[in-house]
C-alpha positions as CSV (number, residue, x, y, z in Angstrom):
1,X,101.1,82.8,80.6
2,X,99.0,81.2,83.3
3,X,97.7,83.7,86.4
4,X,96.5,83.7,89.2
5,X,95.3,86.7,91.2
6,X,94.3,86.7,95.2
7,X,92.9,89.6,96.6
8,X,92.1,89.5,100.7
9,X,91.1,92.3,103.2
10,X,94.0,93.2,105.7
11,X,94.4,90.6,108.4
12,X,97.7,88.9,109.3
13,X,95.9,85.8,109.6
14,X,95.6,85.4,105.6
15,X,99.6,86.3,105.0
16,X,99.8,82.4,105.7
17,X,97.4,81.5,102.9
18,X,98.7,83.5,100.6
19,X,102.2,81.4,100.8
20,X,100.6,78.2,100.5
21,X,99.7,79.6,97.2
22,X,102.4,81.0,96.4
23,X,104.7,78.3,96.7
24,X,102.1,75.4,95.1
25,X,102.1,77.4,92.2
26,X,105.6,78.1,92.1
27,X,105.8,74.3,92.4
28,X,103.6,73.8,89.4
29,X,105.2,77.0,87.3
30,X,108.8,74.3,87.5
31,X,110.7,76.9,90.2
32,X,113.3,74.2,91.3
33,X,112.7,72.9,95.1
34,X,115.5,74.2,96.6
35,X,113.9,77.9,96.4
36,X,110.4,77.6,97.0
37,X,111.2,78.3,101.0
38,X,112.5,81.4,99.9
39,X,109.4,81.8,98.0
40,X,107.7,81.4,100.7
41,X,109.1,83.6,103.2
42,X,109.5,86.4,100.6
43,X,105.8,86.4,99.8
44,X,105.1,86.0,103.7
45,X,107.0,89.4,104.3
46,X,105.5,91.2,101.0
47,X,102.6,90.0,102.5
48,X,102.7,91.3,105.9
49,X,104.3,94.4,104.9
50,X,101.0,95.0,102.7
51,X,99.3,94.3,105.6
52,X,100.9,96.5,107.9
53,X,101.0,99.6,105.3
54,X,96.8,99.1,105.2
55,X,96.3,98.9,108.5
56,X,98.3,101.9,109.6
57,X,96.9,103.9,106.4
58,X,93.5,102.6,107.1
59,X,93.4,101.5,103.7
60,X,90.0,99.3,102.8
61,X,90.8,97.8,99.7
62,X,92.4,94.3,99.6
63,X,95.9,93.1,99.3
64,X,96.6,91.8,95.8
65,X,98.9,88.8,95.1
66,X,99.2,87.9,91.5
67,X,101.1,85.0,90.6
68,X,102.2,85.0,87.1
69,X,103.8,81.7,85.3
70,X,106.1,83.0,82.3
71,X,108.3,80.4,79.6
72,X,110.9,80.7,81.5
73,X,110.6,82.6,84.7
74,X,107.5,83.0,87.4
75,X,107.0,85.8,89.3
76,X,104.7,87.5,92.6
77,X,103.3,91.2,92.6
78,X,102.5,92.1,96.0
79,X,100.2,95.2,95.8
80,X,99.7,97.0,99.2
81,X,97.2,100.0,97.7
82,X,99.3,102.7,99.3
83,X,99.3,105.8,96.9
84,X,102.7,107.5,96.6
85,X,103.1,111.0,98.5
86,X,102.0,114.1,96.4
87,X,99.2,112.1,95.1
88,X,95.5,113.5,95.9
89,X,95.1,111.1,98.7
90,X,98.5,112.6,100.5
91,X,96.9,114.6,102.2
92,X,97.4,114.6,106.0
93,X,95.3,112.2,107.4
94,X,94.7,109.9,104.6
95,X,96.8,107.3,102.9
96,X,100.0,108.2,102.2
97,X,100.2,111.9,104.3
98,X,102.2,111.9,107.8
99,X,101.2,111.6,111.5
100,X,102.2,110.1,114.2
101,X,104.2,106.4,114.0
102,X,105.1,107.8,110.4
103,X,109.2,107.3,111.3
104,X,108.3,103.9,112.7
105,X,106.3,102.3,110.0
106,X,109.1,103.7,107.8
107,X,111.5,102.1,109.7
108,X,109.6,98.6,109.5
109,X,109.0,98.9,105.8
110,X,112.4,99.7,105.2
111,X,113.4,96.3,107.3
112,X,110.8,94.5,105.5
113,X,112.4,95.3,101.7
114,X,115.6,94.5,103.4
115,X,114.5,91.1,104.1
116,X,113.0,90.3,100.8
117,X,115.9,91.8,98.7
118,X,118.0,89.6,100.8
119,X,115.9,86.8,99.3
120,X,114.8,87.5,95.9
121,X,117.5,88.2,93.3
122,X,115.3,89.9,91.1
123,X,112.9,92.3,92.8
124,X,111.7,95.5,92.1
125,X,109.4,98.2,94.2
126,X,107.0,100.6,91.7
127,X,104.7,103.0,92.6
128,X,101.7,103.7,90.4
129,X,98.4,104.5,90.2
130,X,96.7,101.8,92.1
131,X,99.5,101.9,94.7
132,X,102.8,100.2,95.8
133,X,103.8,96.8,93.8
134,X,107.0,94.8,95.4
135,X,107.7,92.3,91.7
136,X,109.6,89.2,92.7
137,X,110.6,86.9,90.0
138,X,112.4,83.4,89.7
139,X,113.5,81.6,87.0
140,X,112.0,78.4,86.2
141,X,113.2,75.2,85.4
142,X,112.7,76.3,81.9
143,X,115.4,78.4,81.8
144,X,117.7,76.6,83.3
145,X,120.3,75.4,80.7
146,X,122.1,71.8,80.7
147,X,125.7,71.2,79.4
């Protein structure tokens, strides 16, 4: 069960990065060809999304990617670090707690889960204690069975 883990501050400017990884080691966990595009542009929105939610939460830790080769499938956690509401830090003014552009971000996260469920068959949004996790998994080559 190979894994590999990025973690990078906030900026847009390494959302691009983190798809080149994602799809190389998509490549090498045997997803078939045809789907590492969608790979890609499902980890790009994740990606910017998590971006987004820390920079209008002023959140200071880092975006967390982990890429996680299985027997037979390979997923992507996309951790954006945003606590759910009614946690400690919900309180207005910090992470989590509502202000101003609240309705908007929503609005853009919302679209932004649209777009990857739209990609990724098999995705799931949890909330826990280090934050929000978007799980996107594909099946590998692995799993496929021949006739």
């Amino acid at each position: 069960m190979p894994t590999v883990e990025l973690r990078f501050s906030a900026q847009p400017e390494h959302v691009r990065t983190a798809r080149l990884v994602a799809a190389a080691v998509a490549r090498r966990a045997g997803v078939d060809e045809a789907v590492l595009d969608e790979v890609r542009l499902a980890v790009g929105e994740a990606c910017s999304r998590a971006v987004g939610l820390h920079r209008s939460h002023d959140i200071a830790a880092p975006v967390t990617v982990v890429l996680t080769e299985e027997e037979k499938a390979f997923s992507i956690e996309v951790g954006d670090g945003l606590l759910a509401p009614g946690s400690d830090a919900s309180q207005p003014g910090a992470p989590g707690g509502t202000g101003p552009g609240e309705a908007e971000a929503d609005s853009e996260d919302e679209m932004g889960l649209a777009v990857i469920s739209g990609l990724v068959d098999d995705v799931e949004v949890l909330t826990g204690a280090e934050g929000g996790v978007i799980r996107m998994t594909w099946p590998t080559a692995s799993a496929v069975v021949l006739p």
